[in-house]
N, C-alpha and C positions, 0 to 999 in steps of 0.2 A: 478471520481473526476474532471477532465479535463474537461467531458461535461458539469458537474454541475457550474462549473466557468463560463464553455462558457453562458449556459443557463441564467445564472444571470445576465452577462453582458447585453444580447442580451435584456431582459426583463427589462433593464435599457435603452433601446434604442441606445446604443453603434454598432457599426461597427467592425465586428470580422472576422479576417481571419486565417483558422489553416493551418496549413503546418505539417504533422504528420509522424514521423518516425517506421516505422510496423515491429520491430526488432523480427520475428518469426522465429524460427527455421524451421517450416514446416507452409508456409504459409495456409493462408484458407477464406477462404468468409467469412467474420462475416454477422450474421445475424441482421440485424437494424431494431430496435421496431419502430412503430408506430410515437413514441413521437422523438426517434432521426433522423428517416428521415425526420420530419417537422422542427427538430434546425438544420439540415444538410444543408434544404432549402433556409435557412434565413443567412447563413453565407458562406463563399471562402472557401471551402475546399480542400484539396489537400492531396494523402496519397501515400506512398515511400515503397514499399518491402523491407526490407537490411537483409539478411542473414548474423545471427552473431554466426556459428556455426563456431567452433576452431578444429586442427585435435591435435592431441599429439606432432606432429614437432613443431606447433603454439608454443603450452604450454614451449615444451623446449627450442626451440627459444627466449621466453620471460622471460627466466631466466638471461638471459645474457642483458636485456634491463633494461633502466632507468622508463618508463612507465609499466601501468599493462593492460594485456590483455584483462580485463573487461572493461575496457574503451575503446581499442585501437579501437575494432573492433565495437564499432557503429560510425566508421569514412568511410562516402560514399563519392566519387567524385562525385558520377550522385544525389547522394542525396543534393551537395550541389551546384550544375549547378540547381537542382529544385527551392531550396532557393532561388538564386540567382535571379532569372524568378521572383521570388514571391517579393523581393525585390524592382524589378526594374518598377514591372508594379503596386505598390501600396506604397503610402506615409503613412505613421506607426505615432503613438504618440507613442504609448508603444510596445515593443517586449515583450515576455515574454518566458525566456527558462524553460521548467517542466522538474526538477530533471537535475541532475550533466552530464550524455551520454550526453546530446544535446547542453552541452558548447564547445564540441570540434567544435562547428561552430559559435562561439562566433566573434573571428574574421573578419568574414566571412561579416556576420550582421554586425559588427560596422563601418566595411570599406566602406559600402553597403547602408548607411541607417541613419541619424541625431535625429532615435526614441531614446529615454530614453530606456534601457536595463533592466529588472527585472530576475532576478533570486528566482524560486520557487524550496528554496530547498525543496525535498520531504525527504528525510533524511540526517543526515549528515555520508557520507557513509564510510568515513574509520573509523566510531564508531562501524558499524555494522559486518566489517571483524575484525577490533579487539575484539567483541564477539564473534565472530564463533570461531576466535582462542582460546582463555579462554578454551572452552569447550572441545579441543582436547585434549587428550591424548596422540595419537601419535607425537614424537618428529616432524619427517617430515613434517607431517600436517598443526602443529600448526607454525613450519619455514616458511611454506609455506603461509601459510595463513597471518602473520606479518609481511612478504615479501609485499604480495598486499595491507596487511594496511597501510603499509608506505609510497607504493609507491602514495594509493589514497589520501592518506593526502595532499603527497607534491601536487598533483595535485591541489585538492581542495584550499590549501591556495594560489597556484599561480592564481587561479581564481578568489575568489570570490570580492575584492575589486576594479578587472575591470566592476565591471557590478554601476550600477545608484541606485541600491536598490536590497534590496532580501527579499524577504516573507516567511517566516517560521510556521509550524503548532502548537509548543509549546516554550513556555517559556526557557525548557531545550536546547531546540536546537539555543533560541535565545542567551542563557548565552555563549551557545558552539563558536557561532560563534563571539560573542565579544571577547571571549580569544584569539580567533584567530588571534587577534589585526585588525578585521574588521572596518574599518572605514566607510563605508556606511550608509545609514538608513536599519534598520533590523525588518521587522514590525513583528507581530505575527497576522496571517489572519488563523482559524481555516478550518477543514471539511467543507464544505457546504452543505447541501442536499437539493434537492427538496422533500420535505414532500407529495404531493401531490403523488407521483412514492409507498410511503412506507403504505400499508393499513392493517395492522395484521387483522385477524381473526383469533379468537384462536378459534375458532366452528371446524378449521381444521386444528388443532395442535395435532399431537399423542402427547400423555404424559405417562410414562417418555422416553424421547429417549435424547440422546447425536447426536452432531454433531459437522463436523470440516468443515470452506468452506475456500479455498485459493487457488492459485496458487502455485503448488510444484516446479516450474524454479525457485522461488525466495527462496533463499538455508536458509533464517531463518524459512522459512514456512515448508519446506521439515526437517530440524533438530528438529524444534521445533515439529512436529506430530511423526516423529520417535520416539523421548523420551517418547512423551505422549505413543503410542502405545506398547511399549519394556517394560513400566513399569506397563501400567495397561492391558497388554495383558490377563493374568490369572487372573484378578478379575472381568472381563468384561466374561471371558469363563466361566470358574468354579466356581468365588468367589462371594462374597458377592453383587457386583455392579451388581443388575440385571435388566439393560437395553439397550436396544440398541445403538450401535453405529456406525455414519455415516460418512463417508471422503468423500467428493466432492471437485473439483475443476479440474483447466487443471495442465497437464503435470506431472499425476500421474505416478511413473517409475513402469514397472512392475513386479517388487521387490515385492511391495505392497500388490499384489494378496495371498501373503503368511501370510499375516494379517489375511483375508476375514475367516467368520466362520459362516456357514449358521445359520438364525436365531440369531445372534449376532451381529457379524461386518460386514458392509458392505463398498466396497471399489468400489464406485459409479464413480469416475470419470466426467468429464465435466457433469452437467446437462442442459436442455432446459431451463429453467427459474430459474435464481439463488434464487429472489425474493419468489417464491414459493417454493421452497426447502425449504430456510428458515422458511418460515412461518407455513412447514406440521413438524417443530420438535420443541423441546421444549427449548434445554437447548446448552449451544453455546459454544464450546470449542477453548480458545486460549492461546495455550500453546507455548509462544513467550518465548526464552532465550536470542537473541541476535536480538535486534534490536533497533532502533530510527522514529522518527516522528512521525504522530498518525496513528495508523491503520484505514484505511478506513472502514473495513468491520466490525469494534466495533461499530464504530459508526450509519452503516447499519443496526446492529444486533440491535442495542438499537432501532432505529426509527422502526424497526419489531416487538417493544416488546419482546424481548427475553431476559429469564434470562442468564446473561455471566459468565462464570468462566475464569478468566483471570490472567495470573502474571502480577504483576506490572509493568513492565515492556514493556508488550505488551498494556497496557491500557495506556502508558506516553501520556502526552498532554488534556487528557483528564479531566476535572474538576468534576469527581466522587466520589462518596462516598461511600466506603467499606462497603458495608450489606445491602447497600441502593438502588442504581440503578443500582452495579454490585456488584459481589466475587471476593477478590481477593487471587490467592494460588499460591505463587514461590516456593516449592515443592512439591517432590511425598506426603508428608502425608498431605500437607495440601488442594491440588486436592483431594484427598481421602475422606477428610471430608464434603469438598464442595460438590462433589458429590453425596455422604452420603444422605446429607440433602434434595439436591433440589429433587432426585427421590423419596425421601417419602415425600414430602410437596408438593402439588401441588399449591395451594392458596399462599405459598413464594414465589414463581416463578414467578405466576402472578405478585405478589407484587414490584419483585427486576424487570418486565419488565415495570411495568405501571411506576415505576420513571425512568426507562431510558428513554423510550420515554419522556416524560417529560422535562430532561433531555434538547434531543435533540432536541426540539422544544422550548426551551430558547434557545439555544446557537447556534446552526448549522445549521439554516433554512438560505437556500439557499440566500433570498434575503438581509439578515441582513448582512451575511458575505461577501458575493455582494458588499455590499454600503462601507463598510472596506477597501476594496479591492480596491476600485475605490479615498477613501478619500485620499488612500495612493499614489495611481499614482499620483492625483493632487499635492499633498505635492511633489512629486519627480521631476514630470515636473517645 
């Protein structure tokens, strides 16, 4: 999402410098395609290791604090001596902070620097801990969990009417943030994609197969495949639903392997090429319970041609049409039937992917939402 912004800019002719915070638990080499070490080229780059791994003192320690430990701990001193460097040796129009962690150096920048401040909320995040809690059962848990909701609340509302502007990905999150009593400009600047990156061929599409792709460190993506897999585990083995199904992404726990059922599920873990994954299955599972902004990788899944079953909820922001260029199913019986359908219809599939792309080549193509994005800066400067 990040490089796609950057991409558009830089294709605008703009001057773009990243400074980027590498918040992995177990750092690693990324491995940079073709196309991003030549945008790598053409812009300041700069990138920070911060290890934001917590011990259980952390945890309990943070019970007796005002702030929440999800926040606290992507706050680096050497990360913001980097800043600081990057501040001093380059004159800014616009900053731009991505997502709520990298406000804690909000300050930092504004003491630093006479650019205009943007805030790109990526979701509005203590929406998303107050679903995690909804779903718990366990008293504890769910204490626990509206413990960190509240605390990111207050967080967020002391931030966001210091910044110049803030950019938002739907409508929903723009209402959110006017209740908030935001007084700033709050634009709505959707996904962008470069179209060019997204090439389906469905000549190399197995059909029927299920699939799920996401990052499991991010706890709505880790609860929401849990559910899916705990409920349609024996219809997937034994029952009715006879296809396969696939989990990829990082930071599978290996819990997961207890899933795994040869010839049925498979629990794939990181793949070499997300793009291609996608493109070798058919049918795109997103079984989101708690969360806000728009999902990136729907929108990925759409410009791939693929048919999506998704709850509502994980498709918010989105300007789609139910039957049309996605499914939508917020429960187990109605994933059921969705499911149903698309592994005996092959030609619906097709159907519900050629209006997604579609779709997404009205609304998300990289350079339309590019120029949005830049009309807005000028309004803000």
């Amino acid at each position: 999402m990040v490089c796609n912004t950057i991409r558009g800019l830089v294709n605008c002719g703009h001057d773009v410098s990243l400074v980027a915070l590498n918040p992995k638990r177990k750092f690693y080499q990324h491995e940079y395609s073709e196309d991003d070490q030549e945008l790598l080229g053409k812009i300041n780059y700069r990138s920070f290791d911060i290890d934001i791994n917590v011990s259980v003192l952390d945890v309990i320690v943070n019970l007796f604090s005002k702030t929440s430990f999800n926040v606290d701990r992507y706050f680096s001193s050497e990360f913001e001596k980097t800043l600081l460097k990057q501040l001093r040796d380059d004159n800014y129009d616009i900053i731009q902070f991505e997502g709520l962690l990298v406000s804690l150096y909000f300050n930092t920048v504004r003491k630093n620097s006479k650019a205009k401040l943007i805030y790109r909320a990526h979701n509005i995040e203590n929406q998303i801990w107050q679903r995690l809690a909804q779903q718990k059962t366990d008293p504890f848990k769910k204490l626990y969990l509206k413990m960190h909701a509240r605390r990111i609340k207050n967080y967020e509302l002391d931030q966001l009417n210091s910044f110049d502007g803030i950019a938002v990905f739907t409508e929903q999150d723009q209402s959110t943030m006017f209740d908030y009593g935001t007084k700033i400009p709050v634009e709505i600047i959707p996904v962008g994609l470069n179209l060019a990156q997204y090439k389906p061929d469905i000549s190399k599409t197995e059909f029927p197969t299920l699939f799920f792709l996401g990052s499991l460190d991010w706890l709505p993506n880790r609860e929401g495949i849990e559910w899916f897999l705990d409920r349609f585990h024996s219809d997937l083995v034994d029952g009715d639903l006879r296809v396969r199904f696939y989990v990829a992404g990082n930071d599978i726990p290996e819990r997961f392997d207890d899933y795994e059922v040869l010839g049925k599920i498979f629990i794939q873990g990181e793949v070499d090429d997300a793009l291609e994954f996608v493109n070798s299955k058919s049918i795109m599972i997103v079984p989101l319970l708690s969360s806000g902004g728009m999902r990136v990788k729907i929108v990925e899944g759409m410009a791939m041609q693929k048919c999506i079953i998704s709850t509502s909820l994980g498709a918010e922001g989105i300007n789609y049409e139910n039957g049309l260029n996605i499914l939508i199913a917020n429960n187990q019986e109605e994933f059921y039937d969705a499911i149903k359908l698309c592994i005996t219809d092959e030609e619906y599939c097709k159907y519900i992917g050629y209006h997604a792309r579609k779709l997404i080549e009205y609304q998300h193509d990289v350079n339309m939402v590019t120029q949005r994005l830049v009309n807005f800066y000028e309004a803000v400067i």
